[in-house]
C-alpha positions in Angstrom: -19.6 30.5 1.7 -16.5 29.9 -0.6 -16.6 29.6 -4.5 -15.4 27.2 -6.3 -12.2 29.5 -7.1 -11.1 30.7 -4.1 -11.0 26.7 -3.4 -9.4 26.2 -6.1 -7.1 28.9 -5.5 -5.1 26.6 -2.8 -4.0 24.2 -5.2 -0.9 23.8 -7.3 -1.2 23.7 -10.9 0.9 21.0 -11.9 -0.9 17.4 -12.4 0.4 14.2 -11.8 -0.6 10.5 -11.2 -0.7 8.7 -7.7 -1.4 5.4 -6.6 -3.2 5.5 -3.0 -4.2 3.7 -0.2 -8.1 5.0 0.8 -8.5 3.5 4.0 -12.0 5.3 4.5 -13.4 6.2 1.5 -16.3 9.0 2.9 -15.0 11.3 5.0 -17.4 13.8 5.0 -18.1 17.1 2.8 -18.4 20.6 3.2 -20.6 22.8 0.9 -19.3 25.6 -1.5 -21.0 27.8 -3.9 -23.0 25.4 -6.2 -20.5 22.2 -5.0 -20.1 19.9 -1.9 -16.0 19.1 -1.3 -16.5 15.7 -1.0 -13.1 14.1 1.2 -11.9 10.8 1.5 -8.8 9.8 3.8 -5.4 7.7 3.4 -2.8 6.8 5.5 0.4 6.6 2.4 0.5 7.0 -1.6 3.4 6.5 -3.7 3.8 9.6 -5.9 4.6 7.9 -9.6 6.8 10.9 -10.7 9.4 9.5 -8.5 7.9 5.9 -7.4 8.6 7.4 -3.9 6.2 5.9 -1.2 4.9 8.3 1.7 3.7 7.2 4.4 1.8 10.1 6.1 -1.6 11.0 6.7 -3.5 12.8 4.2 -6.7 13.5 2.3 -8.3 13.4 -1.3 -10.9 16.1 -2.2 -13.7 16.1 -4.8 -15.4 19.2 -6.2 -19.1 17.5 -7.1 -22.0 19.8 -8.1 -25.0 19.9 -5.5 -27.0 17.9 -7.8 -25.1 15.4 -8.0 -24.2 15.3 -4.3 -28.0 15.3 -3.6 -28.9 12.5 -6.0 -25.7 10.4 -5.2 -24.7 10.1 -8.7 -20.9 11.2 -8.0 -18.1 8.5 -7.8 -17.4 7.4 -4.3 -14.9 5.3 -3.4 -15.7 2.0 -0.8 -13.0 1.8 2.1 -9.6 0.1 1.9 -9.3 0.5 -1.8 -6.0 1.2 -3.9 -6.4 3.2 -6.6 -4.2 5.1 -9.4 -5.3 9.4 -9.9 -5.1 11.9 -11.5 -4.8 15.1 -8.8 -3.2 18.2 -8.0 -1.7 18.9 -4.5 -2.3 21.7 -2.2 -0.2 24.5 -1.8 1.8 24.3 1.4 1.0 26.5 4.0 2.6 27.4 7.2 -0.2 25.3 9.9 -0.6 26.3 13.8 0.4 23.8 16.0 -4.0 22.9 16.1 -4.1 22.4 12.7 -3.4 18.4 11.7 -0.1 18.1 9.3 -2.7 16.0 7.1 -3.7 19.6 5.8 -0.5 19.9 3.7 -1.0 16.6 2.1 -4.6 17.4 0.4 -4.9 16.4 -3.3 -7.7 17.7 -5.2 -8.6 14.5 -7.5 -9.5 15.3 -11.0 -9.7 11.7 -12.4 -10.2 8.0 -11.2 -7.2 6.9 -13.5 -7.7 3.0 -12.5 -9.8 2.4 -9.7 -8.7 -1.0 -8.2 -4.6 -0.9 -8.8 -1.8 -3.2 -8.2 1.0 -1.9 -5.5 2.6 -4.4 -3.9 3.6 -1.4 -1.4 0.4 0.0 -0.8 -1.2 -3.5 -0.6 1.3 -4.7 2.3 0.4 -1.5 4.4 -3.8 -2.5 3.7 -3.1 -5.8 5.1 -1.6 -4.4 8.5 -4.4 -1.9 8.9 -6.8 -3.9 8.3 -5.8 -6.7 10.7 -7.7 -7.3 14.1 -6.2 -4.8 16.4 -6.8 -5.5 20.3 -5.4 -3.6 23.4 -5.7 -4.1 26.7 -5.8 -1.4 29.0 -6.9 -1.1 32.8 -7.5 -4.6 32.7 -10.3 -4.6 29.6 -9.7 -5.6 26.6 -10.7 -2.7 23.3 -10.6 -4.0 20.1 -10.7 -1.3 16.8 -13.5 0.2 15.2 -11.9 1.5 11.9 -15.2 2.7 11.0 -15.7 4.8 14.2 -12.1 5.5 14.6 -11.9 4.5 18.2 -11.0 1.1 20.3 -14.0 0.2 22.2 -14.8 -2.1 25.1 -16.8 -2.5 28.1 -14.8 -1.9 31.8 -15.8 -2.2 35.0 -15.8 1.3 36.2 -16.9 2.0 39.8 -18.0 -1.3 40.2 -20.5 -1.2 37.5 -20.2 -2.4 33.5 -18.9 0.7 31.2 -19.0 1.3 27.8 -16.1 2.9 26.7 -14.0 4.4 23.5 -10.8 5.2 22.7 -10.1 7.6 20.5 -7.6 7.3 17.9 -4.0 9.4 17.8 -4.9 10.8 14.1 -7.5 9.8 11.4 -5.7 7.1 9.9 -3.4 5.5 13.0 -4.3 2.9 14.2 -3.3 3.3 17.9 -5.0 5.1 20.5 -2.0 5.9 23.1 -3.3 9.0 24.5 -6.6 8.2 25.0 -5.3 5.0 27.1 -3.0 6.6 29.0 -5.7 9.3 29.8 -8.2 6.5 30.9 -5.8 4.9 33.3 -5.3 7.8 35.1 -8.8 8.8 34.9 -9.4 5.1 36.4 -7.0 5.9 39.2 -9.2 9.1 40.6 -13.0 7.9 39.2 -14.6 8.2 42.7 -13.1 11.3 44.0 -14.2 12.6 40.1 -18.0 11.2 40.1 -18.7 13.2 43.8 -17.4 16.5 42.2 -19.8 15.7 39.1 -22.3 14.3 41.0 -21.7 17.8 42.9 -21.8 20.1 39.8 -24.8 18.0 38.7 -27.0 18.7 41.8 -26.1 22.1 41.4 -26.9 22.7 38.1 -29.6 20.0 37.6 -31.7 19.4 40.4 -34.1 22.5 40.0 -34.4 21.8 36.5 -35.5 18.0 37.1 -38.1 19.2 39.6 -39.7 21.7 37.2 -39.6 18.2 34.5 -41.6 16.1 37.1 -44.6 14.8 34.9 -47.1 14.9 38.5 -46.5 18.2 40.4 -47.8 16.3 43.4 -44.8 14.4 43.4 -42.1 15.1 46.2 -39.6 17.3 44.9 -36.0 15.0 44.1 -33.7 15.8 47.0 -29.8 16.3 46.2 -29.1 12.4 47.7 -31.6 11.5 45.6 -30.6 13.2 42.4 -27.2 11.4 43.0 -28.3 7.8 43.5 -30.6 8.3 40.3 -27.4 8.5 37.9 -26.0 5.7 39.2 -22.1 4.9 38.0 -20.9 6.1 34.5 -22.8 4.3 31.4 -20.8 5.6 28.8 -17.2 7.2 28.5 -15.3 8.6 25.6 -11.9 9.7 25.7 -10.4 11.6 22.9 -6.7 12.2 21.5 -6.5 15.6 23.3 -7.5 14.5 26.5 -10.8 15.6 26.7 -13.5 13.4 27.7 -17.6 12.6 27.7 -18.9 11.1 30.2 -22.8 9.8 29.8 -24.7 8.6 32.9 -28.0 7.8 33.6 -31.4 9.9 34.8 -33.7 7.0 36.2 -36.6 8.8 35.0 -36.2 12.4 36.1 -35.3 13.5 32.7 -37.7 11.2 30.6 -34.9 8.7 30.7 -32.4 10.7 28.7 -29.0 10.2 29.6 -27.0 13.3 31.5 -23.8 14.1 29.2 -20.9 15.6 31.2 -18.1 17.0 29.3 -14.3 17.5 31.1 -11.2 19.0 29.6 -7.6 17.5 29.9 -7.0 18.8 33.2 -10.3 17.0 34.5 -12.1 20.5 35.0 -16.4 20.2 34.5 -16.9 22.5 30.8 -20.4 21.8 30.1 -23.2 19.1 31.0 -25.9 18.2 28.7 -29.3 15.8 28.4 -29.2 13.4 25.4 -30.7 10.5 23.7 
């Protein structure tokens, strides 16, 4: 686990003022030595040094001790706010083309300076994200969850209703390109796709949904039967880097958990799983 100064360590010394637009203000937290790093996203900040405004993904961190953390007595900031802070920025660093650019543009806060500000800059670009956003793609109409960062909607997908999300191009866009264009032409070869999972299923599931039958004097499932039990897809997630999760059902032969199947960009099986 890191300390608090090797954290530390990755920031610049010099501190300066900004005025930011958090568009979610919990973002999650990762644990040190005796503090949580508590992170809070924003899609552009105008850097008061030079009133420039930058437009660019980015994060602000928080050191908080663990008792604090655990007894929710540190300052949090609501989404969608603008504030004015006191920070220092991270020391740049040369980032692999898997790491997010947003790593670069991490300020460690040291002070809520003013916590609801006035930027007439910042407040234009809060008004366009937090508009209604709708899409419509294969026919379906997805409308944004900012919360969830994904466009969700429900598509008819081998004849059957289909929940399914869209995930978004980068934490604070509010697009989903590659997702859609990756669930069109997942749309275009669905049937020939479900055999081969129902395929890998059979062969990876069936004995293991015999051996879960609650009455051993039950017939064992047959393969036909294993197939027609999951039905057509239930759920589908597609994310940014083409990935995907697909969720069907188990009618019963997994205690009515759902049968998670996971695909990488070039529609190739990784992993299955049972959830719910």
């Amino acid at each position: 686990m890191r300390t608090v100064e090797e954290y530390l360590s990755g920031f610049q010394e010099e501190e300066f003022n900004i005025l930011v637009y958090i568009s979610t203000g919990w973002g999650g937290a990762t644990m040190l030595e005796g503090f949580h790093e508590v992170t809070s996203y924003f899609p552009a900040m105008v850097d008061t040094r030079t009133g420039e405004l930058i437009v660019a993904d980015g994060r602000i961190e928080a050191l908080v001790k663990n008792e604090e953390y655990k007894a929710h007595t540190y300052h949090r900031f609501s989404d969608n706010v603008i504030c004015r802070l006191r920070v220092v920025k991270c020391i740049q660093k040369e980032l692999g083309p898997e790491i997010l650019p947003s790593m670069n543009n991490r300020y460690l806060m040291l002070k809520v300076v003013e916590e609801n500000a006035s930027c007439p800059e910042l407040e234009a670009i809060r008004e366009e994200y937090t508009k209604e956003i709708v899409i419509e793609i294969c026919g379906t109409e997805f409308v944004l969850n900012r919360e969830l960062k994904w466009f969700e909607g429900e598509a008819e997908v081998l004849g059957d209703a289909c929940n399914v999300y869209l995930n978004l191009d980068g934490i604070s866009e509010v697009t989903a390109d590659k997702a859609s264009a990756r669930f069109e032409a997942l749309m275009q070869k669905m049937e020939d796709l479900d055999r081969r999972i129902k395929d890998y299923c059979v062969e990876n599931m069936l004995d293991s949904a015999n051996e879960y039958k609650e009455d051993e004097d039950d017939p064992d499932v047959t393969a036909e039967q294993f197939k027609e039990n999951m039905g057509t897809p239930r759920e589908i997630e597609v994310s940014c880097d083409g990935e995907v999760s697909i969720l069907y059902g188990d009618n019963d032969m997994f205690g009515g958990h759902d049968i998670q199947i996971e695909l990488d960009a070039d529609d190739e099986i990784e992993d299955w799983d049972i959830v719910g």
